[in-house]
C-alpha positions as CSV (number, residue, x, y, z in Angstrom):
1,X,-10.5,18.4,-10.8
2,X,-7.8,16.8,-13.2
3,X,-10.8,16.0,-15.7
4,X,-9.6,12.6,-14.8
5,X,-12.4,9.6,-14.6
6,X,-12.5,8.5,-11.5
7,X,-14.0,6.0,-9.5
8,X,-14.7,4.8,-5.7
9,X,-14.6,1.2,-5.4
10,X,-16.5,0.2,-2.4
11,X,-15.5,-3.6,-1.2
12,X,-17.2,-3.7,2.1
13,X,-18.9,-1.6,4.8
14,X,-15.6,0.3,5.9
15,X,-13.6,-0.3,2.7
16,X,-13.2,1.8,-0.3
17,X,-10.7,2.4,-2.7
18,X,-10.8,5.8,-4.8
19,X,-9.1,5.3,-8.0
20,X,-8.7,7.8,-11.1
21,X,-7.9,6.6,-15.3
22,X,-6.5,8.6,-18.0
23,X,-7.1,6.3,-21.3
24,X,-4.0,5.9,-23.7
25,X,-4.1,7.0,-27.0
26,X,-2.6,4.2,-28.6
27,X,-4.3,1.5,-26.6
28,X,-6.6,2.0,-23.5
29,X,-6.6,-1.4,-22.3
30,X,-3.1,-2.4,-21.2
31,X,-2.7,-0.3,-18.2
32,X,0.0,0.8,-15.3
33,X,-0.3,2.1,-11.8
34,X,0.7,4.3,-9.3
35,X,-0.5,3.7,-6.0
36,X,-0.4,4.3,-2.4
37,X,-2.4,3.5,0.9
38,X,-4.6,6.6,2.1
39,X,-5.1,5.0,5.8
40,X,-3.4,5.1,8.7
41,X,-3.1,3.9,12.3
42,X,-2.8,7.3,13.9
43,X,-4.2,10.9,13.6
44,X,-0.7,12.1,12.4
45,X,0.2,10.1,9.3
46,X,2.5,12.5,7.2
47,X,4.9,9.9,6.2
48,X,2.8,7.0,6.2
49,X,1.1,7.2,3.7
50,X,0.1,11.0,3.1
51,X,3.8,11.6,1.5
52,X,2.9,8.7,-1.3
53,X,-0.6,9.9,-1.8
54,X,0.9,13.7,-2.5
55,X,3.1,11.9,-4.9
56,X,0.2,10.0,-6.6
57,X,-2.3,13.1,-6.7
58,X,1.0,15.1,-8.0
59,X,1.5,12.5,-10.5
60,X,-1.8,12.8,-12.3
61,X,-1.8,16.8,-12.0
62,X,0.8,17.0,-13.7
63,X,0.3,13.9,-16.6
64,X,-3.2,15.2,-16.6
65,X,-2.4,17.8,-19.2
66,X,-0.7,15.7,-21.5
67,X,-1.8,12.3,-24.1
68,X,-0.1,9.1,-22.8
69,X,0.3,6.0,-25.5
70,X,-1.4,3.6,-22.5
71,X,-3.6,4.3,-19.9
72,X,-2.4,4.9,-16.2
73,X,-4.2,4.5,-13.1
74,X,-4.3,6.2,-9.9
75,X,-5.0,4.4,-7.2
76,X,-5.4,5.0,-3.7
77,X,-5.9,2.2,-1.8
78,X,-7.9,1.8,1.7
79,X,-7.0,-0.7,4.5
80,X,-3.3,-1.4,4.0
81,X,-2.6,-1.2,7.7
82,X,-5.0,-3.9,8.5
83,X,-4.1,-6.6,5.4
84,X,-3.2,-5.1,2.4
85,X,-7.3,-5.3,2.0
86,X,-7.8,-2.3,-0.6
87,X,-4.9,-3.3,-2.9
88,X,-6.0,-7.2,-2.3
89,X,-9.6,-6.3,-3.7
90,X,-8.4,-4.7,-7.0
91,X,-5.9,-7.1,-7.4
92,X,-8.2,-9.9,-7.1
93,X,-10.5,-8.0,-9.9
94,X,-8.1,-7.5,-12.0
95,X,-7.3,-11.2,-12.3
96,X,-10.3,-12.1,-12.5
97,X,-11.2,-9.6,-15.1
98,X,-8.0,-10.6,-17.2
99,X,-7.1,-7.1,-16.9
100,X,-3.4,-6.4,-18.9
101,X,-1.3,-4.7,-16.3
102,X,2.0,-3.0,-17.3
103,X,3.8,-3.0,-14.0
104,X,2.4,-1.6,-10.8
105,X,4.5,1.0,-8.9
106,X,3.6,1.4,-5.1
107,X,4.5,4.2,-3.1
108,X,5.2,3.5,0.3
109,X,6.4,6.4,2.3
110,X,8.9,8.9,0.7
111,X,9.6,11.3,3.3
112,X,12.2,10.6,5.4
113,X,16.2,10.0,5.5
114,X,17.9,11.5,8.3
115,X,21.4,11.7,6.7
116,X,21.2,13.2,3.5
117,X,22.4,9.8,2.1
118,X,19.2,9.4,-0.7
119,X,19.0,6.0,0.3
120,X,15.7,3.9,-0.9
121,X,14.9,0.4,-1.3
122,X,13.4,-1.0,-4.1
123,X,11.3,-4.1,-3.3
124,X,11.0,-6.7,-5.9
125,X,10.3,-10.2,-6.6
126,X,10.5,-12.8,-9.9
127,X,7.1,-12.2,-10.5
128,X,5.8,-11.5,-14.5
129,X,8.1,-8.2,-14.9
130,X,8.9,-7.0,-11.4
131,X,12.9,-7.5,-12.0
132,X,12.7,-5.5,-15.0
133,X,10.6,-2.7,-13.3
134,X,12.6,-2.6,-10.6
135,X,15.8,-2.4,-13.0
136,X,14.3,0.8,-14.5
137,X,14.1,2.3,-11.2
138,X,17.5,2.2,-11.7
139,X,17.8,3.0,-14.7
140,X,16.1,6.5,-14.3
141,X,18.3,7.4,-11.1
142,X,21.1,7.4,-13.7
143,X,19.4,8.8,-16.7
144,X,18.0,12.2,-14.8
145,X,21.0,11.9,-12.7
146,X,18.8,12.2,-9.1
147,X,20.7,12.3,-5.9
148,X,19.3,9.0,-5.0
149,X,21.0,5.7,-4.0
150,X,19.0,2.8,-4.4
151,X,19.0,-0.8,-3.4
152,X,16.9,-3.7,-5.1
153,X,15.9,-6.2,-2.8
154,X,15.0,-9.0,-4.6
155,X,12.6,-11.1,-3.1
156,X,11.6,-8.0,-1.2
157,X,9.4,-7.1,1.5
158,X,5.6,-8.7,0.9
159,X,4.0,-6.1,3.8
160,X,2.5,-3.5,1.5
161,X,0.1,-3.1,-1.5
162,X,2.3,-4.6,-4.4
163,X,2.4,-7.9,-2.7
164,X,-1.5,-8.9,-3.9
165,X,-0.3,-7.8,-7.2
166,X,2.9,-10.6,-7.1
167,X,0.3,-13.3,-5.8
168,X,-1.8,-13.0,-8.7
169,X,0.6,-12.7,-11.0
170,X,1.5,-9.3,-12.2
171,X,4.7,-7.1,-12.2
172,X,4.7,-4.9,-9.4
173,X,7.6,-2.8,-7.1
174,X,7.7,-0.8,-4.2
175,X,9.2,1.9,-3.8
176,X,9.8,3.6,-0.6
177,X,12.5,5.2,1.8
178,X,15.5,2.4,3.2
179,X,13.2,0.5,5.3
180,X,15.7,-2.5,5.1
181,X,18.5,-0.1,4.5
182,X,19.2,1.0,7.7
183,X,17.5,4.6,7.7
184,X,13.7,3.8,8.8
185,X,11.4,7.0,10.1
186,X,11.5,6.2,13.9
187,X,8.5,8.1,14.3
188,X,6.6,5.1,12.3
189,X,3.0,4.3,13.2
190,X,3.2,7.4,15.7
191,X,1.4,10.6,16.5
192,X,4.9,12.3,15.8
193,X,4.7,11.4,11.9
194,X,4.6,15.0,11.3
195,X,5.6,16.3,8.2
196,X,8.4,18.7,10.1
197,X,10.5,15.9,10.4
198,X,10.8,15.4,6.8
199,X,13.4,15.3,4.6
200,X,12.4,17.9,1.4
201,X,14.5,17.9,-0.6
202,X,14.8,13.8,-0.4
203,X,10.8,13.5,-0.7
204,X,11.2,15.7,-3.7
205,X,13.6,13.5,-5.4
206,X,11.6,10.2,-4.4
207,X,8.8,11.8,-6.1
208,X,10.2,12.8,-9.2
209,X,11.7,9.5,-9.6
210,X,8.3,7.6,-9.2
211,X,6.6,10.4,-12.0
212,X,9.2,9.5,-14.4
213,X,8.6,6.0,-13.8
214,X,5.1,6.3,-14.6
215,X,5.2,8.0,-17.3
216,X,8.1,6.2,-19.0
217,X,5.8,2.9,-18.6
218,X,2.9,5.0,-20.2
């Protein structure tokens, strides 16, 4: 409805991934993404992963309506909860496509800190660009002044969808709430991951920061 192209990439019987592509007017082949996992484990899945995909479907309403110099994706990727088997798939394409990447930022669950703190991790690895895309995570907490307090982890966690992008050699990050921090939704992988127990004003925040990140890459 974005008068985006977009695509459903079917990879097996019970896996597909729904992506959407707004073309750079400078150059429509180096690329970024913004990603998240659409499945979940449970019924209830507010925090993981519906609060990324809201952040990914508000990313390209919103950079819809304008030109970007390079092209961004918007991925939504199937089957994370099993083995990263969506975001595995593409990745695997990609290199095997010799597709020019940017950086891929992955969104994995930006709805909850119980303390008001704006803690978030930011998962990274020395892979291609990742330390520098992780460093402009940073950089844009500062520059828009967000009430955010982020820690790099560096090498970070492997158990979500940028880690397929690391082993086949592209700059990727995640971004998410402080899973290694200290503040981790308790109601995880749960049929309480309601969205009444979020934080608002924090997922608002996370999700601002991961816009500007995409469209600064862009």
């Amino acid at each position: 409805s974005y008068g985006l192209d977009t695509f459903e990439q079917i990879y097996s019987q019970s896996g597909k991934n729904i992506y959407a592509r707004q073309a750079g007017t400078l150059d429509e082949n180096p690329y970024s993404i913004i990603c998240a996992h659409y499945d979940a484990v449970t019924y209830y899945c507010a925090d993981d992963n519906a609060s990324s995909v809201a952040a990914v479907l508000e990313a390209a309403r919103l950079l819809s309506r304008y030109q970007s110099d390079y092209t961004i994706v918007y991925a939504l990727w199937d089957q994370e909860e099993i083995d990263l088997n969506g975001s595995r798939y593409y990745a695997n394409q990609a290199a095997a496509n010799d597709h020019d990447i940017r950086g891929v930022l992955n969104l994995e669950m930006l709805g909850w800190d119980s303390n008001n703190y704006g803690l978030f991790d930011i998962h990274t690895k020395n892979v291609a660009n990742s330390v520098a895309l992780a460093n402009l995570l940073v950089h844009l907490v500062s520059v828009y002044d967000f009430p955010l307090d982020p820690t790099v982890y560096n090498p970070g966690s492997p158990d979500s969808d940028h880690s397929p992008f690391w082993q086949k050699g592209f700059g990727a990050i995640c971004q998410s709430q402080a899973y290694w921090g200290g503040d981790f939704n308790p109601y995880y992988h749960s049929s309480q991951d309601r969205i009444n127990k979020f934080n608002l004003t924090f997922f608002l925040q996370m999700s601002k920061l991961s816009i500007a990140a995409i469209a600064t890459l862009s």
